[in-house]
C-alpha positions as CSV (number, residue, x, y, z in Angstrom):
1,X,0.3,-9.2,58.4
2,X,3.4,-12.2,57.8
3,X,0.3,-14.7,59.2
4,X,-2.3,-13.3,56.9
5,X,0.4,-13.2,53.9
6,X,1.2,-17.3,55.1
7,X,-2.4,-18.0,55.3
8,X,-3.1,-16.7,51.7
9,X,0.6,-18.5,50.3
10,X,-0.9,-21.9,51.4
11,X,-4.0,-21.1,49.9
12,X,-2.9,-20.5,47.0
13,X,-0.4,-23.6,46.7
14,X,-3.1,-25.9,48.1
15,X,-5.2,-24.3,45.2
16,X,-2.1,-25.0,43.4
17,X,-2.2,-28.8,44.0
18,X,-5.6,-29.1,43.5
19,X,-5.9,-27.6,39.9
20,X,-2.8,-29.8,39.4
21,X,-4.3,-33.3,40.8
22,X,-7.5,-32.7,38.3
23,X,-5.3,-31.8,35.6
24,X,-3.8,-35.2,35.9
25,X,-7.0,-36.7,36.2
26,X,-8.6,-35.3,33.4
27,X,-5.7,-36.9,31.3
28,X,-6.3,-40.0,32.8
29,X,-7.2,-42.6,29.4
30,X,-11.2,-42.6,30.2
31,X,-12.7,-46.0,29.6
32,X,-16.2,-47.2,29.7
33,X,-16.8,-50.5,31.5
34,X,-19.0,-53.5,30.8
35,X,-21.4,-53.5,33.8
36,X,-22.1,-56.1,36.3
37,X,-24.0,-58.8,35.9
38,X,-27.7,-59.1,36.9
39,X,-28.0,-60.4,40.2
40,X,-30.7,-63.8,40.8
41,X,-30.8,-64.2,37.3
42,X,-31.0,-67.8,36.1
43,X,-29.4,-67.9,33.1
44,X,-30.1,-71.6,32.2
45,X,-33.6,-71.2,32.8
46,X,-33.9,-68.3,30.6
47,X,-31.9,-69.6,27.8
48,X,-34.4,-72.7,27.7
49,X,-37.3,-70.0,27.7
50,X,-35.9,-67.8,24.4
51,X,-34.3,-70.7,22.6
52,X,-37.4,-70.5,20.2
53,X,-37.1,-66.7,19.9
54,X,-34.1,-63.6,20.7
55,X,-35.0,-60.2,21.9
56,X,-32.8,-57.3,20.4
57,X,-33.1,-54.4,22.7
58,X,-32.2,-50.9,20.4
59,X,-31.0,-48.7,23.3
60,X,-30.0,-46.0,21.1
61,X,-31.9,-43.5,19.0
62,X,-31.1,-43.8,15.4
63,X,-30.4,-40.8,13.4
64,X,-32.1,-39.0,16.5
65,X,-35.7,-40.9,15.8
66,X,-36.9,-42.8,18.1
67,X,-40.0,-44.7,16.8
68,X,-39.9,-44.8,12.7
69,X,-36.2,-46.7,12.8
70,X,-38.0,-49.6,15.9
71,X,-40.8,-50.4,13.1
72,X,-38.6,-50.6,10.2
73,X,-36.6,-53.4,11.9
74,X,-39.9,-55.2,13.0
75,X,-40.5,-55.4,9.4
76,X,-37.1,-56.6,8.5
77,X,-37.1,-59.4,11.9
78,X,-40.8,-60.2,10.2
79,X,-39.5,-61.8,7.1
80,X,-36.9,-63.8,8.5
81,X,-36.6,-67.2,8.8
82,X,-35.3,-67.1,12.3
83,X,-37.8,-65.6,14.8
84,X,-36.3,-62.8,16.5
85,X,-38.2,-59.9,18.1
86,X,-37.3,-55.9,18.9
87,X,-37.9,-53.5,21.3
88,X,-36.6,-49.9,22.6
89,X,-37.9,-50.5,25.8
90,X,-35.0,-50.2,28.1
91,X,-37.2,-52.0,30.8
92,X,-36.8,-55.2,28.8
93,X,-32.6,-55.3,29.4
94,X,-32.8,-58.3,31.2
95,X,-34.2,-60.4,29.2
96,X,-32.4,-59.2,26.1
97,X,-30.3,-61.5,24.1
98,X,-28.4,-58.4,22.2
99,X,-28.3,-54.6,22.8
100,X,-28.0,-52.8,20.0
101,X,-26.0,-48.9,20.2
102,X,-26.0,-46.9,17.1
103,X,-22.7,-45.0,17.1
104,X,-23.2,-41.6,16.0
105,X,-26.7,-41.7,18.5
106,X,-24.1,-42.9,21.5
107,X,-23.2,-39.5,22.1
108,X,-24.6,-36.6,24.4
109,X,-26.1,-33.5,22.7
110,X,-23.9,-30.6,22.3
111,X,-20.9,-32.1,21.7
112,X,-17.4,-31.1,20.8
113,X,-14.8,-32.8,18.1
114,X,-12.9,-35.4,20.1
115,X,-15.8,-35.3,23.1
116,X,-16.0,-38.4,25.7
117,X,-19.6,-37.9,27.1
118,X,-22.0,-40.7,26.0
119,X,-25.4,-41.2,26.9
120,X,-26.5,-43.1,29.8
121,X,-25.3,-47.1,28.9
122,X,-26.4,-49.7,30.8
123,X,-25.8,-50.5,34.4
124,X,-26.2,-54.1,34.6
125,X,-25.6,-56.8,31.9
126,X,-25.4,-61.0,31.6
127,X,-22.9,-63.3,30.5
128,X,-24.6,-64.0,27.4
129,X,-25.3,-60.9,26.0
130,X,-24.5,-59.3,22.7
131,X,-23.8,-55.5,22.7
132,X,-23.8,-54.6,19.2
133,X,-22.4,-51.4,17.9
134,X,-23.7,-50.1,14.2
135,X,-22.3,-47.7,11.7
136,X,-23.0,-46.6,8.5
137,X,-21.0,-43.5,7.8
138,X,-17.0,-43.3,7.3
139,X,-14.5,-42.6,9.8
140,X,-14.1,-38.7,8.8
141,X,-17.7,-38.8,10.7
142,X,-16.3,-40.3,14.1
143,X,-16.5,-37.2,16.2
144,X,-16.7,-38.5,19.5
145,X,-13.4,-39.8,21.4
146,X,-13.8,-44.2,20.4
147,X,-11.2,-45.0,22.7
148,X,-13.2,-44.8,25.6
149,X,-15.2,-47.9,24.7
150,X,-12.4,-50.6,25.2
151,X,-13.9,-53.8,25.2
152,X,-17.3,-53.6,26.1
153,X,-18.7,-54.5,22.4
154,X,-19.2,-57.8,21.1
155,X,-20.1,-57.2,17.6
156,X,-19.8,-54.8,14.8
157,X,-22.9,-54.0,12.1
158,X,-20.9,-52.1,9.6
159,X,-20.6,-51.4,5.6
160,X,-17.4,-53.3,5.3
161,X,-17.1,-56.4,4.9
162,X,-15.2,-57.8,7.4
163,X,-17.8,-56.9,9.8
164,X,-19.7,-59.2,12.1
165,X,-23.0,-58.1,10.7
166,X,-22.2,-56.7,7.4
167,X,-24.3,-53.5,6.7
168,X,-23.9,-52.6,3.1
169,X,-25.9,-50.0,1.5
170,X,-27.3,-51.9,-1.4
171,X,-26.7,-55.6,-2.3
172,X,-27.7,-57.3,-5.6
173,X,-29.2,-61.0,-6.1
174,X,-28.7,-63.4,-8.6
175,X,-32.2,-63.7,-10.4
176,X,-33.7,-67.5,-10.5
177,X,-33.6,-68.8,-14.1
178,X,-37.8,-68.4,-14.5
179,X,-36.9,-64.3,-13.6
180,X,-34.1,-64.2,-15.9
181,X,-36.2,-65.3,-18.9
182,X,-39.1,-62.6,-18.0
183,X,-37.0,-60.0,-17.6
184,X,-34.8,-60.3,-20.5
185,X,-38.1,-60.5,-22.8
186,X,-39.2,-57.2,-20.7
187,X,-35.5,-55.7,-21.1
188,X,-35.6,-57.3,-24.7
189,X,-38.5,-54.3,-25.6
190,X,-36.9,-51.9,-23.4
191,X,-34.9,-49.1,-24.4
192,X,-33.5,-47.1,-21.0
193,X,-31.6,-44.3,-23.6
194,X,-34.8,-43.1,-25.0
195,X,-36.5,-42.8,-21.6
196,X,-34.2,-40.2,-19.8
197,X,-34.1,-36.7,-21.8
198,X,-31.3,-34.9,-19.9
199,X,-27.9,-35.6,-19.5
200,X,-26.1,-35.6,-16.2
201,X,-26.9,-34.5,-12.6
202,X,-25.5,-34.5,-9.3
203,X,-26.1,-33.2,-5.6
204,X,-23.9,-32.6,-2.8
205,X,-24.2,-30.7,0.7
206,X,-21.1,-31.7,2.3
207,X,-18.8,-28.9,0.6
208,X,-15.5,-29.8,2.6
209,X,-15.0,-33.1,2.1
210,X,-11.7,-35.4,2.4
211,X,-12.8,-36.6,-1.1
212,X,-12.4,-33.4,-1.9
213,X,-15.0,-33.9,-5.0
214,X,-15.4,-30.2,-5.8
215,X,-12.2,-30.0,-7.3
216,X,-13.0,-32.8,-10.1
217,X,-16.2,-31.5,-10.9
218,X,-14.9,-28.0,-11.0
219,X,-12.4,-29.5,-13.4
220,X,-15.3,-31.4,-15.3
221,X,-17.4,-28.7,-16.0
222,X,-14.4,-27.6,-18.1
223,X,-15.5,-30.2,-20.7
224,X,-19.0,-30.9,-19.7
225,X,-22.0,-28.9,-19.1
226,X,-23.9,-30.9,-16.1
227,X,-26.4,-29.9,-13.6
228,X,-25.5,-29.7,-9.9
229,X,-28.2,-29.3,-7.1
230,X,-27.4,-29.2,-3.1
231,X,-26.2,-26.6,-0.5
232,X,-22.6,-26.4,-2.4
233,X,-24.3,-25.5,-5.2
234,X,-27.1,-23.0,-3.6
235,X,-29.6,-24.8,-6.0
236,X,-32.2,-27.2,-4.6
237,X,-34.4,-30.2,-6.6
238,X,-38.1,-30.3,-5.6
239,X,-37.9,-27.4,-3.5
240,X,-35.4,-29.2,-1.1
241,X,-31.3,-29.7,-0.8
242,X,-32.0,-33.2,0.5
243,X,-32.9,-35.1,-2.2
244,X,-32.6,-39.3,-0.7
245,X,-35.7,-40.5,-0.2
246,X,-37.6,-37.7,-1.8
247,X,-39.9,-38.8,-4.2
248,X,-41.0,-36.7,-5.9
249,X,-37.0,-35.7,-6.7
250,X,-36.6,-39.2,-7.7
251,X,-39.1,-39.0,-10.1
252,X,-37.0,-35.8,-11.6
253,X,-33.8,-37.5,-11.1
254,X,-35.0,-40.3,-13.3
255,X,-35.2,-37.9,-16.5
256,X,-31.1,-37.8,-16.5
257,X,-29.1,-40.4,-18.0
258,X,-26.0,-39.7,-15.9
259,X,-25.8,-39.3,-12.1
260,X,-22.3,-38.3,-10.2
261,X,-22.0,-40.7,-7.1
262,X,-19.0,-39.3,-5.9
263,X,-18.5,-40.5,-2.6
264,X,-17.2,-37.9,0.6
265,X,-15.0,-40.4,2.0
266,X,-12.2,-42.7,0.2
267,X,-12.8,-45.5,2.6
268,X,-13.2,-49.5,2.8
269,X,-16.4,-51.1,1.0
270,X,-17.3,-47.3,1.8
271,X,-19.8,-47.3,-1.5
272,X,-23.5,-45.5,-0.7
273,X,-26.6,-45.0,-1.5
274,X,-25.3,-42.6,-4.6
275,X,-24.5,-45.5,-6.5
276,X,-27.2,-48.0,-5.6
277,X,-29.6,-45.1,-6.0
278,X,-28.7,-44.5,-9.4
279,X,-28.9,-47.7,-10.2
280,X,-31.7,-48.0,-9.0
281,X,-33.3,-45.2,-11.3
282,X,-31.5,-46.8,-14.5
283,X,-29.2,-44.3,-14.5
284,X,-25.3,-44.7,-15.2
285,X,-23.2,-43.8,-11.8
286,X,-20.3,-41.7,-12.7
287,X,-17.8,-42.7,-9.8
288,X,-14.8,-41.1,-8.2
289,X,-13.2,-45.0,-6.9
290,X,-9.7,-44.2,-6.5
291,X,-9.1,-47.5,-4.8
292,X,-11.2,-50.4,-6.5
293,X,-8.8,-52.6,-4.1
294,X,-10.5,-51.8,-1.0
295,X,-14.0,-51.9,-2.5
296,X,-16.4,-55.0,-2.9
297,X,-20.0,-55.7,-3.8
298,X,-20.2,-53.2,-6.6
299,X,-22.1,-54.7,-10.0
300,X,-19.2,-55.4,-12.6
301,X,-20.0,-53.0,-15.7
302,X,-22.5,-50.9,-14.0
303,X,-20.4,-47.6,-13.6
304,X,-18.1,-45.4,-15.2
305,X,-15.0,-44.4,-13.1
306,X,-13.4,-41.4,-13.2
307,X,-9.8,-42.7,-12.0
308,X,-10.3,-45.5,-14.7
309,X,-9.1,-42.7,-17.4
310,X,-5.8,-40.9,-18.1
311,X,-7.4,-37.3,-17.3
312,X,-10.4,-35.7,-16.5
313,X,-10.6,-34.5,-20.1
314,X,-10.4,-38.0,-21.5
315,X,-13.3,-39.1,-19.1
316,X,-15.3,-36.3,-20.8
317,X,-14.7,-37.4,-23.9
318,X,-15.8,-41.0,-23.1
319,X,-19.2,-39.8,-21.6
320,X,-19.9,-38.3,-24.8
321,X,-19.2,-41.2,-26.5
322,X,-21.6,-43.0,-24.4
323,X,-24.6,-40.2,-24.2
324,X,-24.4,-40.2,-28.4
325,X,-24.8,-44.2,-28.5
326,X,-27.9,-45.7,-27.9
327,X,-26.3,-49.6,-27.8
328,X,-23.7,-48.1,-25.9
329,X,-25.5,-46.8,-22.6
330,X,-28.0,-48.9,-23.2
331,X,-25.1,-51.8,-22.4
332,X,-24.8,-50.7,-19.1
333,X,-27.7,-52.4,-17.9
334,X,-27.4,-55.9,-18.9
335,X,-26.8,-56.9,-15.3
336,X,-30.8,-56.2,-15.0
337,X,-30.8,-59.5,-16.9
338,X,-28.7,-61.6,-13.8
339,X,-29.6,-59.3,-11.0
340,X,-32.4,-58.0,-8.6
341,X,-31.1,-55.1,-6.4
342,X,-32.5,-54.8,-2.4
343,X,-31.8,-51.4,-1.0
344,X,-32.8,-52.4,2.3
345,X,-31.3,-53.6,5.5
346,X,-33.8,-56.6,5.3
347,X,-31.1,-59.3,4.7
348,X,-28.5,-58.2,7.2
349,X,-30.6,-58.1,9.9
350,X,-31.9,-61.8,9.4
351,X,-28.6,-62.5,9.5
352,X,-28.1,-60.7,13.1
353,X,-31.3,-62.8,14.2
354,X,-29.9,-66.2,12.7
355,X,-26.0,-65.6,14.5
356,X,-28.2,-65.2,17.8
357,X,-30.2,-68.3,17.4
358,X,-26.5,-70.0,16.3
359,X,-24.3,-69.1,19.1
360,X,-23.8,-71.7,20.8
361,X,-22.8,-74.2,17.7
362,X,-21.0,-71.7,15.2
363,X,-20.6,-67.9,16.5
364,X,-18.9,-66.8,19.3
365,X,-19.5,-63.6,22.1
366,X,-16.3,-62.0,21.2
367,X,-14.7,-58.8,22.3
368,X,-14.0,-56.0,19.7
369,X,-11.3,-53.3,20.1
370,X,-13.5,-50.6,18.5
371,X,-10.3,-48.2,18.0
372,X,-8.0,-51.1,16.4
373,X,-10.8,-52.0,14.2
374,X,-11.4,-48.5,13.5
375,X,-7.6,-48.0,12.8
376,X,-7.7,-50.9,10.3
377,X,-9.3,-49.1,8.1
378,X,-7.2,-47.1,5.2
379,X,-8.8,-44.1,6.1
380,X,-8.3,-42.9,9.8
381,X,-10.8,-41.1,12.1
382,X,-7.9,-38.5,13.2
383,X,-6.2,-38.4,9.6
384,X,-8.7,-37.1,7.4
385,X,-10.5,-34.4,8.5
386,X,-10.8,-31.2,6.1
387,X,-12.4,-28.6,7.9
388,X,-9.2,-27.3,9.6
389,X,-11.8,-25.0,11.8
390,X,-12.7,-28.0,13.7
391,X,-9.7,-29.0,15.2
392,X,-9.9,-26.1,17.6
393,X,-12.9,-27.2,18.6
394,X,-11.6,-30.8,20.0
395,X,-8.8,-31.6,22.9
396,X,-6.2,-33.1,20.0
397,X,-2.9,-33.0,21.6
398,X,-0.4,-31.0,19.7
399,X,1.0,-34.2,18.1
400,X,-2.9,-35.2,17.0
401,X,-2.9,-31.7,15.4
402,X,0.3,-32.4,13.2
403,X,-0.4,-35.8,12.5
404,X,-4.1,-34.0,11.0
405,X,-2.6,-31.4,9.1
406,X,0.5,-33.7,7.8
407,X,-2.4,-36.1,6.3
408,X,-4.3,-33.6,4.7
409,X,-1.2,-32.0,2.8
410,X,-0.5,-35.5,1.4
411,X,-4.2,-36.4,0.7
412,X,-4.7,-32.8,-1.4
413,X,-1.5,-33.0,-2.8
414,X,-1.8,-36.6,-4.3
415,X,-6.0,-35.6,-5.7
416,X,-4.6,-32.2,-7.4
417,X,-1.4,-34.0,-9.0
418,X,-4.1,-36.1,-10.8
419,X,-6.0,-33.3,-11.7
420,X,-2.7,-31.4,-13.0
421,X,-0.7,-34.2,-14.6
422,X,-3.7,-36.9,-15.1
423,X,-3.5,-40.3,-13.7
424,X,-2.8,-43.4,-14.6
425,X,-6.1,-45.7,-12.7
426,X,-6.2,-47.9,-10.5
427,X,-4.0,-50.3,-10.2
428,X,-5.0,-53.8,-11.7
């Protein structure tokens, strides 16, 4: 019996030690490594061979498609002045000048908040090549664990401006003087006022946001009487809650004079389609920029800002200033007289191909910390979450968890003080 009882005692603390050895190692900070090179590759020989063209190998889905996304940027690489080509065939790594990962595509299905599986990366790379990472929502969307890619990216393809490849969701162009006379004769006859015949409108599905842009339109709505379509609002355009890229919505959305871009996320350069959309459709974007500071690119005199009035109910009163005067709106759209607006990603993409075809004289392979550029941000991946649900989801240490909750008391606090007391805009 004592030998059994010893037998099952060591067991146990040999168990014991195990369960405690792969507790430390699953603790261990987890880091994805840049793979070894290709083996009887010569490099010089294939640099001579694509100096006249770059390959750009999209290992990634994007958005989960895997076709529609590898055309669209054949289209874009087709109007560029540079001659660049693209392919999703992973077969093609080697002779790839830059591999392209989309961020929220980079993780494994079924994932948890703060998860550290990816998909399969690549096993082998060269000296020369450019792994580009690409992103185009805000950090409140990061729900994979970015610390495990350390160093292995080279570039960034993002919506803010300090970027590598800057990935803005709309741009504007200066019109050539011969545009600018035709257009102002056109804009001359035109009268945008008369052509809408309803007043404001807005759609959103994300009903927990950091922005927290329920509460201002709840406090709207004191003064206002709008329409609101989306899943918050159980009440869908064109038989859909998705409305971007519908047409047949846009062609509804069109009849309003007034359209509420309120962005999700208070975040650098983070301005989206909602705004170039609306302009898009000669509407006025009503805008919830708390921060011009940390924005850029935006058309001067295009928008209306909430935060740029004392209270909501002095904003109201301004919008109906504006939907009674005809000169009034109709002002908002003189910058159709300077500018042309492109909502694609045509332009930023000939600038990937034209950095590839320029490395060697002006642009360098560097390496980016992905978390420190994250971080740099004034909106934090761990900081802003508002669905409080998913936190027991992830592995957040207990620290993490505080540091969450702590940010989101101060975030909610600082939106409903404006809301109760009124605010005072941005800061000029």
């Amino acid at each position: 019996m004592n030998v059994r009882r010893a037998k099952l005692l060591m067991l146990f603390g040999a168990s014991g030690i195990i369960i405690f050895i792969l507790k430390i190692l699953s603790e261990v900070d987890y880091k994805l490594a840049r793979p070894r090179s290709f083996q009887n590759v010569d490099y010089i020989a294939r640099k001579m061979l694509r100096n006249s063209s770059k390959i750009i190998l999209l290992w990634t889905e994007y958005d989960h498609d895997k076709f529609k996304y590898l055309e669209t940027v054949r289209g874009y690489l087709s109007q560029c002045h540079y001659k660049c080509s693209v392919t999703n065939n992973q077969n093609d790594l080697a002779d790839s000048d830059a591999v392209f990962f989309h961020l929220t595509d980079i993780w494994e299905p079924n994932w948890k908040i703060g998860t550290k599986q990816t998909i399969p990366f690549p096993k082998e790379s060269h000296p020369e090549q450019i792994w580009i990472i690409e992103n185009s929502e805000p950090p409140f969307s990061f729900f994979g664990d970015v610390n495990i890619f350390g160093d292995i990216f080279n570039w960034t393809m993002w919506y803010r401006t300090d970027a590598t490849i800057v990935v803005p969701y709309g741009r504007y162009i200066q019109l050539d003087e011969v545009d600018k006379r035709s257009i102002k004769k056109m804009y001359e006859r035109r009268n945008i006022y008369s052509e809408k015949s309803k007043f404001m409108v807005g759609a959103i599905s994300n009903c927990k946001d950091p922005g927290r842009r329920y509460l201002l339109i709840d406090e709207m709505s004191k003064y206002l009487d709008f329409t609101m379509f989306g899943q918050c609002y159980s009440k869908n355009m064109c038989g859909t809650s998705w409305i971007v890229g519908n047409a047949d919505c846009n062609d509804e959305l069109k009849q309003y004079r007034f359209y509420l871009a309120f962005e999700s996320n208070q975040c650098k350069d983070y301005i989206t389609e909602k705004y170039w959309n609306s302009l898009d459709r000669r509407q006025i974007p009503i805008v919830n920029w708390k921060r011009k500071d940390i924005l850029s690119g935006y058309i001067p005199n295009s928008y209306i800002n909430v935060y740029d009035f004392p209270s909501v109910k002095d904003f109201a009163e301004y919008i109906k200033l504006v939907n009674g005067n005809a000169s009034l709106y109709n002002s908002y759209f003189e910058w159709s007289n300077e500018f042309s607006l492109d909502l694609t990603w045509r332009v930023s993409w000939c600038n990937l191909c034209e950095k590839l075809h320029k490395m060697d004289e002006k642009y360098e392979r560097q390496i980016i910390d992905l978390k420190k550029y994250l971080y740099s941000d004034v909106c934090h991946p761990l900081t802003i979450l508002s669905n409080r649900n998913k936190l027991n989801e992830g592995n957040y240490t207990s620290d993490q968890v505080m540091s969450i909750h702590y940010s989101i008391r101060l975030y909610y606090h600082d939106t409903e003080a404006m809301l109760s007391q009124g605010n005072k805009g941005p800061k000029k």
